[in-house]
N, C-alpha and C positions, 0 to 999 in steps of 0.2 A: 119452498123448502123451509123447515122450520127449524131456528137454532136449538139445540140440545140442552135442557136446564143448566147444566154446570158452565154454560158460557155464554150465561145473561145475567144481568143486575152485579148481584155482588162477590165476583169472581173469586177475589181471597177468600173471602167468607166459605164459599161454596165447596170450593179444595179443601180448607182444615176441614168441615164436616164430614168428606168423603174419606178424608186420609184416618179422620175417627173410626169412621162405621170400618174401613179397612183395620184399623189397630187393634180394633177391638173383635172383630171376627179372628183375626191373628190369636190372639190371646184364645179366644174358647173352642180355635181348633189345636192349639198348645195345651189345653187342658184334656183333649180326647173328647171334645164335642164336634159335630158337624151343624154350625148355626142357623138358623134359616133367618132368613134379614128380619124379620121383628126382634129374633133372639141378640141381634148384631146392633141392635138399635138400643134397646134396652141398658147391653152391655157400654152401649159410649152414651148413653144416657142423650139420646135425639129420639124425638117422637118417630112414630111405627111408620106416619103418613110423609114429615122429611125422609125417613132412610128410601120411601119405595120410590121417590122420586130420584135417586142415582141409581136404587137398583132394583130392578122391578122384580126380581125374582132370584132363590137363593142360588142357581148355577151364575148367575153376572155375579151375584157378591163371594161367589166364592173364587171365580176366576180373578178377580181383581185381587183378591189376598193371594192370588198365588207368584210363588217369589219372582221379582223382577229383577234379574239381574242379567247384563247379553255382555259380558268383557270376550273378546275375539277367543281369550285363552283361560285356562283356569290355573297355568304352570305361570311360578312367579316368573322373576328375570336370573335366578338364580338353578331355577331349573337345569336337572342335565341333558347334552346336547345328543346324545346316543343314547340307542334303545338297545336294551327293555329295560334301563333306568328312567330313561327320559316317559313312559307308558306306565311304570308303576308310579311315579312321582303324580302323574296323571290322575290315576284309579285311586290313591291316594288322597285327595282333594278333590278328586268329583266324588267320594265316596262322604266326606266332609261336609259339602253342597247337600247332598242328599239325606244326612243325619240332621243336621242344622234344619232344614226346612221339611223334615219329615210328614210332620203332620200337615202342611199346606199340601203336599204331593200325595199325599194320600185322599185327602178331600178330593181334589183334581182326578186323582184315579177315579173312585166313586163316583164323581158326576159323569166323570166320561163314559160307564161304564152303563150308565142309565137309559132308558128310552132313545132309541134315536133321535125323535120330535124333538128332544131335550139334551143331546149329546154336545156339549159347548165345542168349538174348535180350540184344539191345545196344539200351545206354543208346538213347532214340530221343527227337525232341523240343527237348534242348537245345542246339543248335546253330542250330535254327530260330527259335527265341524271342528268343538273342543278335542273329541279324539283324533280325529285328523291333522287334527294342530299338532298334537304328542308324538303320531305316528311321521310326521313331516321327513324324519331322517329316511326313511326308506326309499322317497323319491329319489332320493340319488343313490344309496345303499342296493336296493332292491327295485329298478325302475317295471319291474313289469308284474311286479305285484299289484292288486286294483286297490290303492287305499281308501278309495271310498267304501267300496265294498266292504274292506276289513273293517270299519270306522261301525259300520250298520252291525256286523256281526259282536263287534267289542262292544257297540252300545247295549245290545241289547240281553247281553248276558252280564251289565253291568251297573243296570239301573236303579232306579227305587222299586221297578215292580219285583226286581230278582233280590232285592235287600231286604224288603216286604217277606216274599217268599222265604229267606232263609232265616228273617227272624220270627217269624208268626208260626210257619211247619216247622222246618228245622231246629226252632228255639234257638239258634247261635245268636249270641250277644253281638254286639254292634264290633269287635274288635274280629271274631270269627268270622261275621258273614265279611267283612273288608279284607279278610287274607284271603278267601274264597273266593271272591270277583276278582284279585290280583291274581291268583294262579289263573285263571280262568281266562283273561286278558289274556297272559302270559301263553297258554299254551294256545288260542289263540293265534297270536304276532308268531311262536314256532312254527306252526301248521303251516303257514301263511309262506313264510323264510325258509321254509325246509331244514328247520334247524332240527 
């Protein structure tokens, strides 16, 4: 079994370059580029032949700029403890996540959406677990509501692809399509409550 280049010889070394050709694909998919690793290499200034030895090809280099962050929650400690304050505070700041990292989640769409042969595995799971997190009051409020199930349905009417969709067709600015995933949640968690 053969060790992986980035953890042989000069391991510091080998991470700052990796974390380069990362910051720097970051950057020119913040500019509205989609990079392919020479383009990624050029821009952190590492020859064509280092970049393809961490990434052989531009769905790895672009999976690897896609944002990594897994906190259990996205609601701080100050978050409210009842819903549907506690679900907008939510959709609120996963809507944040999503503007913030825009264009990485966008690349990510587009490779996913590519060839099978070539379709990368995307992260899957935590975005649904953060709303569950939100919706957590109902377990005891509403115990015979399925919150996982609702967590699937609030995810998916609340994503980057449905933020995509309301800014690109719909043209709503980024403050529009956010109040529009909030009611959306919102009626949602009612349907759900029989409110």
């Amino acid at each position: 079994m053969s060790m992986p280049y980035e953890a042989t010889g000069r391991v510091g070394q080998k991470a700052r370059t990796r974390q380069a050709l990362v910051d720097a694909t970051r950057r020119l998919l913040a500019e509205g580029q989609t990079p392919q690793v020479e383009e990624a290499a050029e821009a952190a200034g590492i020859s064509r032949t280092t970049a393809y030895r961490y990434f052989p090809n531009q769905r790895v280099l672009l999976m690897a700029a896609h944002p990594e962050i897994s906190p259990d929650t996205l609601l701080g400690p100050d978050a409210p403890a009842t819903l549907p304050e506690r679900l907008d505070a939510f959709v609120a700041a996963f809507c944040e996540y999503n503007f913030t990292w825009e264009h990485q989640l966008r690349a990510a769409l587009r490779v996913s959406l590519g060839p099978e042969a070539e379709r990368p595995t995307l992260r899957q799971g935590r975005a649904v677990a953060w709303v569950e997190d939100a919706l957590a009051p109902l377990r005891v409020t509403h115990p015979a509501v399925d919150v996982h199930a609702l967590a699937i349905a609030i995810r998916s009417a609340i994503g980057i692809e449905t933020l995509i969709w309301l800014s690109d067709v719909a043209g709503y600015d980024q403050a529009q399509a956010a109040r529009t995933v909030r009611q959306t949640a919102r009626a949602l968690l009612d349907a759900a409550t029989g409110r």
